[in-house]
N, C-alpha and C positions, 0 to 999 in steps of 0.2 A: 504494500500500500504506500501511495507516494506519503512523504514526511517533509509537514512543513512547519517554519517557524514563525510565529507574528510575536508584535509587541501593542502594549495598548497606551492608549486610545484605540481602538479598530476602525476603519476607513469602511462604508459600506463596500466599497469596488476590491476591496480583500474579503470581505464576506463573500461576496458574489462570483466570489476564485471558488471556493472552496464546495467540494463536493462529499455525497454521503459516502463513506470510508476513507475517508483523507484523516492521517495521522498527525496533530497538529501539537508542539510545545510554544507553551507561552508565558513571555514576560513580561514585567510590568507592574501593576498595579491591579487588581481586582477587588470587589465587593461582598461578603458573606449577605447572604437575604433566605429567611425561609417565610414562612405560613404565616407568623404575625409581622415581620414588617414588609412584606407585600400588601400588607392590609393597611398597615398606616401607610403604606404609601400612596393606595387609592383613598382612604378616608380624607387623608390631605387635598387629594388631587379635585375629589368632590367638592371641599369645601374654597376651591381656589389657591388653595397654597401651596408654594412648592414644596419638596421633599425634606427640605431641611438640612440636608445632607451633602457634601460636592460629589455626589456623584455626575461624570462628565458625559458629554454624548461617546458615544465608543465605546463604554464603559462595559464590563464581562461581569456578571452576577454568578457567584456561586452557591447552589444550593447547600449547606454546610452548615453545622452546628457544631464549632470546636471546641476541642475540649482544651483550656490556658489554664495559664497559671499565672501571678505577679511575682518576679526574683530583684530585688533588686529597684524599685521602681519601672520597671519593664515588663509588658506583658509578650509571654510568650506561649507559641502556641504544640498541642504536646501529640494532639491528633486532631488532624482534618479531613473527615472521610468525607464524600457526599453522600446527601438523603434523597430517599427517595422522590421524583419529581414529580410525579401524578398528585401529590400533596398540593403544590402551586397550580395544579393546571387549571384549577375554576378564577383562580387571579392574574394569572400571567399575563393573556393579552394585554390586558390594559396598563399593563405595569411595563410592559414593552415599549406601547404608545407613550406614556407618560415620563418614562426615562430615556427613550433612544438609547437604549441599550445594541450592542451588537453580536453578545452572547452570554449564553447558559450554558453552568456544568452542571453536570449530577449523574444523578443512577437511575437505569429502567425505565429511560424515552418519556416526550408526553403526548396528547393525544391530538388530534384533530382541532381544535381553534385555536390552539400553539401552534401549529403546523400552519395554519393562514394565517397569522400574527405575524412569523419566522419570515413569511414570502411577502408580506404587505409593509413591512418595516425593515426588510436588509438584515436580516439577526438568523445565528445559527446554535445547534443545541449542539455542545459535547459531551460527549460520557467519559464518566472515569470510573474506574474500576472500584467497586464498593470492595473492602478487608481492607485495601492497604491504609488506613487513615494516618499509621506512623508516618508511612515512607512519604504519604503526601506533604504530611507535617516539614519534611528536610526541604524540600522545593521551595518553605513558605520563609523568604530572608528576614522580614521584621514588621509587624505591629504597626501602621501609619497613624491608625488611631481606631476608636471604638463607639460607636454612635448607638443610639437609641437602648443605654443598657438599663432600663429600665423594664426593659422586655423579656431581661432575665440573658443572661453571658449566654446563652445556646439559640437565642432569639433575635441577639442584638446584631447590627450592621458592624461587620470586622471589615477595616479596610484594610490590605496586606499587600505587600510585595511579594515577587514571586520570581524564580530564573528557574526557566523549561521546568513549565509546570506541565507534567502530563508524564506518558504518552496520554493526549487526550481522542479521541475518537468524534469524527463528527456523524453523530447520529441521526440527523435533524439539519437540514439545510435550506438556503431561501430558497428553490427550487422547486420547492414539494417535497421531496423525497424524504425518505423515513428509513432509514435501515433497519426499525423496527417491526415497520408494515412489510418491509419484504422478505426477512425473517419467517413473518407470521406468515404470508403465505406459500412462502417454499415448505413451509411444516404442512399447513393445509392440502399441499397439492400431494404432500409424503403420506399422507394420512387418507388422500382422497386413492391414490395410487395401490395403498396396502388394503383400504378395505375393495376395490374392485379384485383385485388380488384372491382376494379372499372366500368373494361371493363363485369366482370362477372355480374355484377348488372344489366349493363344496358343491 
């Protein structure tokens, strides 16, 4: 699989390079966001304000709940796995439109109005591999800061640095494509294949 490298802010026209199995590391700067503050992000958004936060256009969200510690006056971070995405997928869209964001990492694909979000806004989903949260941990260089912790350290927006974070996998592309949906039905057509198979024997 080709293997590419970006740095962020992301450019839509490096999004729109990038296809579904393209192996991609990345550095920079990125965003931690799960379930509650996608929510304040649209609560804000409803109520006219902006997110409160610098997060910049270009900007990569990761689904992630880390687990840190403070040594020293410095927070550090001790495992960063991702969480599962279908969690954000009834908030995502609008968190796309509202941030300009140009990507998503996590675990286990999302579904269908992510997948028109991803094509209507220039933005692509990576996977990363759920168990390793250590080894993700060693990619993460430092702490930039910590926003909205009142949502509780596994909830709150971690902004982090990062050098070739990944192998990341682009699951999810502006294209349409899904490496999820196609996945599912190479299974389907294996499954359609074995019970025909099967009727003919008996």
């Amino acid at each position: 699989m080709p293997k590419k490298r970006l740095s962020t802010p992301v450019e839509v026209e490096e999004v729109n390079r990038l296809r579904v199995g393209d192996v991609v590391y990345l550095s920079g700067e990125i965003y931690t966001a799960r379930d509650r503050a996608h929510q304040r992000v649209i609560d804000l958004a409803r109520r006219g304000a902006d997110a409160e936060i610098p997060i910049p256009r270009g900007a990569i969200l990761y689904h992630c709940g880390p687990v840190t510690r403070m040594r020293e006056g410095v927070w550090e971070i001790i495992a960063a796995g991702p969480t599962t995405s279908t969690r954000m997928e009834a908030l995502t869209p609008a968190v796309i439109e509202k941030l300009q964001i140009r990507g998503l990492i996590g675990k286990g694909g999302m579904g269908s109005a992510t997948t028109a979000a991803l094509t209507r806004y220039g933005c692509v989903y990576f996977a990363l591999t759920g168990g390793a949260a250590v080894l993700a941990a060693t990619q993460i260089k430092a702490v930039n800061a910590v926003y909205w912790e009142d949502l509780g350290l596994a909830e709150a927006v971690w902004h982090l640095r990062v050098a070739d974070f990944g192998p990341l996998v682009v699951g999810m592309d502006a294209h349409g494509k899904s490496l999820y949906e196609q996945i599912g039905e190479a299974a389907r057509r294996t499954v359609r294949a074995g019970t025909s198979s099967l009727s003919e024997r008996c």
